[in-house]
C-alpha positions, -999 to 999 in steps of 0.1 A, spaced: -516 12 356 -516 16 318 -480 12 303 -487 52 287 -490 64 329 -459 47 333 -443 66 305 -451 99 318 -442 94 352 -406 83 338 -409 119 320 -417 139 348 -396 122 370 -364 131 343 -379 166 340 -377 164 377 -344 156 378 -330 177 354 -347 208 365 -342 204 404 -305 196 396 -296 224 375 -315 248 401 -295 230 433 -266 234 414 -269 271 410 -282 280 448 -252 262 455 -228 275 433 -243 314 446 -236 302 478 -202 290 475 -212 257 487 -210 273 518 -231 250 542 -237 285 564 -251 306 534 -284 280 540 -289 285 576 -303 321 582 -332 334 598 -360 308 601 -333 281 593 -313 290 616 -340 278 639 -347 249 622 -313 238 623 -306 244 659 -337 223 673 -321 195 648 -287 199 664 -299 201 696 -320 167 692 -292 148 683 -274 162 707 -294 149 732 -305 183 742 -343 178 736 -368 199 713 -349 231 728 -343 265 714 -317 270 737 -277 276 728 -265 264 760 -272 253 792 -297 245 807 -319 237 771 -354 252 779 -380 231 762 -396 249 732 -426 244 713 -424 278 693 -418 256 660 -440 220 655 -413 188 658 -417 175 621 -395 195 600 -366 193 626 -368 158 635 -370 151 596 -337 180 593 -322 157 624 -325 120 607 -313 133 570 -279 154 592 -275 120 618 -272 94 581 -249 123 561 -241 152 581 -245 176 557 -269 203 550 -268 200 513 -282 164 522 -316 177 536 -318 204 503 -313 175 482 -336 153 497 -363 178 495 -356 184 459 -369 148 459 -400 154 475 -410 182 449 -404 155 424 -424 127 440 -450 151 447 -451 161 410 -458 126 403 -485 123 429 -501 156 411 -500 141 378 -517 104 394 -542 132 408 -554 151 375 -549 119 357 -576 100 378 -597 131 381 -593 142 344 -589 111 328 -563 127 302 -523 117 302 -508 146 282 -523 175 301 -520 157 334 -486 154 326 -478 189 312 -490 203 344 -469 180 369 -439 193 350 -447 233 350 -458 222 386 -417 213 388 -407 248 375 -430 266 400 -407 297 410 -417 296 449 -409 258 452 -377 258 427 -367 288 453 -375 273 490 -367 234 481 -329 246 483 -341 264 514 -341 248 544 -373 257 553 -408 235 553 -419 243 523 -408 209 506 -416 189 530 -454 207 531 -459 200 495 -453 165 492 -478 158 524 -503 181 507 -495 154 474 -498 126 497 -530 136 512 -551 146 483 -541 117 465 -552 93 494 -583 116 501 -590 106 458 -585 75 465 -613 71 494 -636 90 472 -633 61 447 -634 34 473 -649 46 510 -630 21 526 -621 33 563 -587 17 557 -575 46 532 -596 72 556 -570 59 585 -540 67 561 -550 97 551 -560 112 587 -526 98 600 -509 115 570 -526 149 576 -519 148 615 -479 144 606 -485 175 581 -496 191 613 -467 184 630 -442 200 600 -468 233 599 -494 240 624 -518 255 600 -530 220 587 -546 215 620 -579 226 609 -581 215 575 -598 185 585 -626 199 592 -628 207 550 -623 168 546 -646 154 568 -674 177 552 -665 164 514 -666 133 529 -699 134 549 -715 151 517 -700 119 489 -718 98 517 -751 122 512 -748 118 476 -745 80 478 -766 69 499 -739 61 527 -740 93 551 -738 67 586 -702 54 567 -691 86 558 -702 98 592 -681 65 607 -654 80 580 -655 112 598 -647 105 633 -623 78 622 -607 109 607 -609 127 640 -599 100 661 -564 93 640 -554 129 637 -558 132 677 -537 103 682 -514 110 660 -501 146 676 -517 135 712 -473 125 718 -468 162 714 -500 179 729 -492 155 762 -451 165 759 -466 205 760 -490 196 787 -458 183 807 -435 209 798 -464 244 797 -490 232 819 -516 232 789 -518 211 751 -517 244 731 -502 230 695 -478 258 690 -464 290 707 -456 303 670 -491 318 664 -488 338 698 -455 356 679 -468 361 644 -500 378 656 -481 401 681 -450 405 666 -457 402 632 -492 409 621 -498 438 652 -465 451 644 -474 453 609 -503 473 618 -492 499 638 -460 506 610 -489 512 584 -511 527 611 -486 555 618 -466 551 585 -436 536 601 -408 508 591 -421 474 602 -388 463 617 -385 494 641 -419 484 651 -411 451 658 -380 457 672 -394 480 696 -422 452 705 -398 428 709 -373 446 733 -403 447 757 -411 485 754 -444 495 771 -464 472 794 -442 443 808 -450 408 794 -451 381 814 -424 356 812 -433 320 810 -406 286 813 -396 277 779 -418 294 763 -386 324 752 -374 328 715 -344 347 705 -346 367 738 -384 381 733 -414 364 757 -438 345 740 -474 341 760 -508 338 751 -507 377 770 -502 388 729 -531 375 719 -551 400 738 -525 428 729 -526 421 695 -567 424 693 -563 454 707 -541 473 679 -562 453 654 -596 472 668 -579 506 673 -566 502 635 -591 485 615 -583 510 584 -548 495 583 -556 459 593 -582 461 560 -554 477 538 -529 450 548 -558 424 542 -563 432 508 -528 436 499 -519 401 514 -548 388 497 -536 401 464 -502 388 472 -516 352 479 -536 351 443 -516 368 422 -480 371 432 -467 339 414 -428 344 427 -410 348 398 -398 380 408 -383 366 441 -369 338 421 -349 364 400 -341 377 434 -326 345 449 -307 344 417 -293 378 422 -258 377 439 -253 380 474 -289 372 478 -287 344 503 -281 368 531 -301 398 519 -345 405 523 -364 390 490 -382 414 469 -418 401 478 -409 405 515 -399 445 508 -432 449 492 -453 432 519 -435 455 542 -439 489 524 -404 492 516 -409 502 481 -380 526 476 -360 495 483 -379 474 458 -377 496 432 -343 503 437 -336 460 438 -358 456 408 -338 481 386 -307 475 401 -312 432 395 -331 437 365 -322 410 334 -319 383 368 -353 393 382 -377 404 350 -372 375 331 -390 346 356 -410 378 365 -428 380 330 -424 350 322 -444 330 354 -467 363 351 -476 354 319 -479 315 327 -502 322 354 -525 350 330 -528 314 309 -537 296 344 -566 317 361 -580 315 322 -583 279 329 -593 280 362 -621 308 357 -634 285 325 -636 256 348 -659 271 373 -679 281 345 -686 244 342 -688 234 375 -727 240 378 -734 213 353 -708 191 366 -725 154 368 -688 134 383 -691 135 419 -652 130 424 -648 161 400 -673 180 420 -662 174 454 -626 176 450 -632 210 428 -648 223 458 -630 212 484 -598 224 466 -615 263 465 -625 257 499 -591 247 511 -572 277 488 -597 300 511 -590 286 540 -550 290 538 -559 327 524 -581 335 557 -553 316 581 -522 335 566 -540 372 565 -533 397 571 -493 399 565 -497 376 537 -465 368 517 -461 352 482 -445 325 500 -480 314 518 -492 305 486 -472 273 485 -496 259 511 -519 261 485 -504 246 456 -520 215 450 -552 228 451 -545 253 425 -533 226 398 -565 204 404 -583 237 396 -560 246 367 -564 203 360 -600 211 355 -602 241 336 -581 223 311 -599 190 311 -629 213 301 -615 233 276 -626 219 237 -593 211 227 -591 180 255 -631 178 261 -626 142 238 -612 116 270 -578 100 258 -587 69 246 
């Protein structure tokens, strides 16, 4: 690595520093270093399957005796919750750890571009805006995935580049073990290798090499299964079958159906859900361990959820297009402002209130929180205006592309941005766009490398 790499890396790692700090410092400071400001809603979940596994309770949900198993959240975030609170015993441990992951991931970003690009300054210009990202600067002092989720989706892409470059089945093993323990922090990465293993059997087309890129492929297979096999044959001993998670069972019933019929018949979401979830109507079968927060959770809501989903296709495509709008173009500066606010640690975000119709209550929030809330509003708005220029002038060159890395990883990142769109619809929040980070720098990455002012490689 060229001493000028080296260089950079020591900036963004500073910038890194420096930034993460000062934002830690104010979450902290809003929450009156009050370890029980950071454990609400989803976190409060988080944290209970982490106490509960060093308590030697098991992966359980439950408060007290006898600890049901659960598999209604994936094992990686609390087991990775559980080491950081057995080695400290503190939450603001785990928030500051994770403020470390965004900053190793923002050097894995910059090794990215700069391997792709071939251009230092921009590479490293984009790792540090990557840093002030309003969604991550928000949920890293959260403790919530989204930290963790973003340095595996580093990790990955950088080791996926590096088998482009060298096909060696070695780094393919690495990789596919690395995306099967992403798996295990969110279930949604579970099908993203099927996006890999095409890139890869395509470089091998390209090359000349399609029997080692189709070796390549099931090598990638074969690791992910083992690798999350422990916990597929844990829920086949506990459930009876190797479904990953019960989580997608809830969201689609509780969340996205719920969703549905509130727009359907112009109602608030939460009476909706409320009402689903005190078990109104048609009884649903109750199933061992498989109970969150006192509402049944069966593969029974699949089939309900379908149902309201076909009766209410008008409102199912309105919430589509709205979450799809959210995904693309809500950048999260104005729930940054938000989290800012006072008192927001225990109150609803501003993105959420739109995704859920509330808009009185936005508009009252945005008004009432204004200098806090407009100014990372306009400003990210703005950065991102400057962003989708960059990423709608790299396509542009795309068709005339002649570097096959540049190509396939181009691709692959659109492809994978789609795919997280599609999974997350159609109660998409601004938060789901983290998922899809990476991807969007390497296409921002391009744009830029295009662009006349950096089209001259960095000698």
């Amino acid at each position: 690595m060229k001493n000028g790499a080296v260089k950079y890396i020591l900036i963004i790692i500073l910038s890194g520093v420096l930034l993460n700090a000062a934002g830690f410092v104010l979450f902290g400071t809003l929450a009156g270093w009050q370890e029980k400001s950071f454990i609400n809603s989803d976190a409060a979940v988080y944290y209970l399957l982490a106490k509960n596994i060093l308590s030697g309770h098991g992966f359980s949900l439950s408060e007290a005796a006898p600890y049901l198993p659960s598999r209604f959240r994936t094992p990686g975030y609390p087991l990775f919750v559980a080491a950081l609170l057995a080695v400290f015993n503190s939450v603001f441990a785990v928030l500051v750890f994770q403020n470390i992951l965004s900053v190793a991931a923002a050097v894995f970003l910059f090794l990215i571009l700069r391997e792709l690009f071939k251009k230092d300054v921009p590479a490293a210009i984009l790792a540090v805006l990557f840093l002030l990202d309003p969604l991550l600067a928000h949920y890293q002092n959260t403790l919530m995935t989204d930290s963790l989720v973003v340095f595996f989706l580093a990790l990955i892409t950088w080791l996926f580049l590096r088998y482009l470059s060298s096909g060696r089945l070695a780094t393919m093993a690495v990789f596919a073990f690395s995306l099967g323990a992403a798996a295990l922090v969110k279930p949604i990465f579970q099908y993203l290798a099927v996006i890999f293993a095409v890139a890869a059997l395509y470089r091998g087309k390209k090359q000349g090499r399609l029997r080692e890129a189709a070796a390549a492929a099931v090598l990638l297979f074969a690791v992910i299964f083992v690798t999350v096999s422990p916990w597929l044959v844990r829920n086949k001993i506990q459930f009876g079958d190797t479904h990953f998670s019960s989580i997608d069972w809830a969201n689609i019933y509780y969340v996205n159906a719920a969703m549905t019929l509130a727009v359907a018949e112009g109602r608030n979401w939460t009476v909706v859900m409320g009402e689903m979830m005190s078990g109104r109507g048609e009884p649903l079968q109750y199933s061992r361990g498989m109970e969150y927060a006192g509402f049944a959770v069966s593969s029974e809501l699949v089939g309900r959820a379908v149902k309201i989903f076909l009766a209410h296709p008008g409102a199912v495509f309105k919430m589509s297009v709205v979450g799809a709008a959210r995904f693309f173009l809500d950048e999260g500066g104005a729930d940054l402002g938000y989290a800012l606010s006072p008192n927001s640690l225990t109150t609803v975000g501003l993105g959420n209130l739109l995704s859920r119709g509330e808009f009185g209550r936005a508009i009252f929030e945005l008004f009432h929180r204004r200098p806090v809330i407009l100014i990372p509003m306009i400003f990210f708005k703005l950065l991102w205006l400057v962003f989708w220029f960059f990423i709608i002038y790299g396509f542009r060159h795309l068709r005339k592309e002649t570097d096959l890395r540049q190509k396939i990883m181009v691709v692959l990142s659109a492809a994978a941005i789609l795919y997280f769109t599609l999974l997350t619809l159609p109660n998409t929040e601004a938060r789901n766009r983290i998922l899809a980070l990476m991807f969007f720098y390497i296409l921002i990455g391009y744009g830029v490398s295009k662009w006349r002012w950096f089209a001259k490689k960095e000698p």
